[in-house]
Each structure stands twice: as structure tokens, then as C-alpha cells.
N, C-alpha and C positions, 0 to 999 in steps of 0.2 A: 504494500500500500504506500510506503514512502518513498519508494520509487518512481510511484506512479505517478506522486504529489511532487517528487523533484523535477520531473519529466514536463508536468505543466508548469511549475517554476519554470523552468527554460523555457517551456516556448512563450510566455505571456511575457518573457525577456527580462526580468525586473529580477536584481538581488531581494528588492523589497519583498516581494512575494516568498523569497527565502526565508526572510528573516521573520513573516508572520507565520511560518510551518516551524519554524527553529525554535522563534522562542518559548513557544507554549507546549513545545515535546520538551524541550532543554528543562522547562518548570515542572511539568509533571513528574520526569525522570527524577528531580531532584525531592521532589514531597513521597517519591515512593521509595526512593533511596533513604529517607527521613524517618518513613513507619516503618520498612525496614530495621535499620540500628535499632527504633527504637522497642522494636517488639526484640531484638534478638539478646537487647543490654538490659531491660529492664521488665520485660515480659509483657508491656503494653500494647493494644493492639487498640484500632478505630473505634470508636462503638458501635456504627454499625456493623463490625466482623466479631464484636465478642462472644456473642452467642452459639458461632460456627466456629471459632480457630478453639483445636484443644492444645496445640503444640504451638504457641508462641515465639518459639525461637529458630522451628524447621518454618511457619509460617512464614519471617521475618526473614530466612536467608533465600525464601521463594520471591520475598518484595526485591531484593537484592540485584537478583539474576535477572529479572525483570526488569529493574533501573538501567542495571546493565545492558541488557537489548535494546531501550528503549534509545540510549546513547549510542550504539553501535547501527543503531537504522537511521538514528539522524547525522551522523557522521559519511556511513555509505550511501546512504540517499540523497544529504543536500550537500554535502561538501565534497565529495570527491568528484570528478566528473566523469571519469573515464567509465564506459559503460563496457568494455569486458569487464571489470572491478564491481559493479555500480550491484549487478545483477545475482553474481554470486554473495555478495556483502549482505544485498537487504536478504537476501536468503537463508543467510548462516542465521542474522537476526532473528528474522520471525523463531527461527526453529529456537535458538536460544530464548526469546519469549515465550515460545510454547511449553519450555525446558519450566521455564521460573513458573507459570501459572502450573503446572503437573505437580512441584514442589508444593507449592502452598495449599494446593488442595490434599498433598499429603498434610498437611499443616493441619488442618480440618478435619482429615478422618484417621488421623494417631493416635493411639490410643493413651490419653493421660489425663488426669484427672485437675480439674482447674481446685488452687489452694485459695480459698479467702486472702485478699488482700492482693494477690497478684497483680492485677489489673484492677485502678481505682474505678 
């Protein structure tokens, strides 16, 4: 998909059109890399996921690998340009995001038991 988005970035000619697909993957990558650490240091997780993550910290290294995809498809899809590169890149991507969401859904059906006080 970020290929597809850097592909029309080029043709509508405009770095600018870059920079509005950049910076809002660059910010998300960065808030999931954020719940990430912070489920994997301190056992806290969204409120909306407290009810489904049992394993807070396999959870938390699934946001992780995730951040990380999300950074490596903005990377091979808006900044590099070369398209033998472009195609195999957003490709490892997705699969590496696919990798991080399989984690975290182990995150969710682990078996462990949540201790009072973990998550405020």
C-alpha cells in the first residue's frame, strides 16, 4: 500500500504530497513504538486492549515489530526511489507487519493470568 501511495506521490510530482504520507506514518510508528516500551517496561497496555492482552510484554514487543514495519515501509516506499528496491522493501515490510500483528495476538491468547495492580 505504501508503494502504491509513493507511486502517486510521484506522479502528482510534489515532495509535498511526501511529506503529508510521511508524517503521519513517521507519528503513528512513533505512538506504537511508545505503547510498545511501555507495555513491555511497565506492563501497561491502552484501555481499550486491557480486556484482551493477557501477556503484556509478548503484547508490547508485537507493538514493537510493528513500529518497526511501519518505519521500514515509509523508508522503502517514500524515500528511496529506485523501484527494483522500492518493491521488494515494501514487501519485506508488510510481511514484517504481518510478523508484529501474529505477535500481539499471541499477546492476547497467552496464557497468564492478569495480577491486581499491573495495569492502573
Amino acid at each position: 500500500m505504501i508503494a502504491l501511495l509513493g507511486a502517486w506521490a510521484r506522479h502528482r510530482g510534489g515532495e509535498t504530497v511526501k511529506l503529508y504520507l510521511a508524517v503521519p506514518l513517521g507519528l503513528l510508528a512513533l505512538l506504537v513504538a511508545a505503547s510498545g516500551v511501555a507495555a513491555i517496561t511497565r506492563g501497561w497496555v491502552l484501555p481499550m486492549s486491557r480486556r484482551h492482552v493477557r501477556a503484556p510484554w509478548i503484547y508490547g514487543w508485537g507493538q514493537l515489530v510493528m513500529a518497526f514495519a511501519l518505519c521500514w515501509q515509509l523508508i522503502f516506499g517514500l524515500v528511496i526511489n529506485d523501484p527494483g528496491a522500492q518493491a521488494p522493501g515494501t514487501l519485506i515490510g508488510s510481511v514484517i507487519l504481518l510478523t508484529g500483528i501474529v505477535i500481539m495476538m499471541v499477546g492476547q491468547l497467552a496464557g497468564g493470568s492478569w495480577k491486581r495492580g499491573r495495569t492502573p
